[in-house]
C-alpha positions, 0 to 999 in steps of 0.5 A: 541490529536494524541497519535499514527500518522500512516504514513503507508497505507495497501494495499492488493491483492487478494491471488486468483490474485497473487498466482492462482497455490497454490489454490486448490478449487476457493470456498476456497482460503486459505491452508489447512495446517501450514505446505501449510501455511508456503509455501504459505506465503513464495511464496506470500513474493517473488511474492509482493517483485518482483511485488514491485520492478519490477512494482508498484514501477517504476510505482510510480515513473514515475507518481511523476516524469511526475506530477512535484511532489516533491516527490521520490518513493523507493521500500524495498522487498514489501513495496514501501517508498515516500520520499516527500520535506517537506514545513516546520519544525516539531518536527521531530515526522513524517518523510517526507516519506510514506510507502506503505506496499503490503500484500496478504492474503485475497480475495476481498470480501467483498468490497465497494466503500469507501470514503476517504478525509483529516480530515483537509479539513472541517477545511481548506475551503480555501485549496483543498484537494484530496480525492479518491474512494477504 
């Protein structure tokens, strides 16, 4: 049913947040340049790898840990892996780890409230599943 299982999630700040110094107009938060581009995408790299590292990723962390929750957050310059206990044997397809990789190459906008819940949930009456607003 599957051929490609995804067990990533991108998540994306606003360039406007994370690098304010290297915009030039507020109206148009991009470089102007391949050159500005190439510095931008350097700086923007080292700025998420410390925000990563230094922040999200403890932050995670003391969350899973105050929680009870079986699971271990480890950061990899801008990504953040959970490493979770698995409750059973699969076929070794999907790996008992989330990736959460961090980019910054948009604005916020346009943006909505979506809604995100578990396919499987209408599948499983008898099993809660959480579901979010992003």
């Amino acid at each position: 049913m599957i051929e490609r299982f995804s067990e990533d999630v991108d998540l994306t700040y606003d360039i406007r947040a994370i690098a304010p110094d290297l915009i030039e107009k507020a109206d148009s938060p991009w470089p102007t340049s391949r050159s500005q581009e190439k510095k931008w995408t350097k700086a923007i790299r080292q700025r998420l790898a410390e925000l990563v590292s230094g922040k999200l990723a403890p932050d995670l962390a003391k969350a899973l840990a105050e929680r009870g929750l079986p699971a271990k957050a480890r950061a990899e310059g801008g990504q953040i892996f959970i490493d979770y206990e698995t409750f059973g044997e699969g076929t070794g397809y999907v790996r008992p780890s989330v990736l959460l990789e961090f980019g910054a190459r948009s604005t916020d906008e346009p943006n909505e409230l979506r809604p995100v819940a578990c396919d499987a949930a209408p599948h499983l009456p008898d099993v809660s599943f959480p579901s979010a607003k992003p």
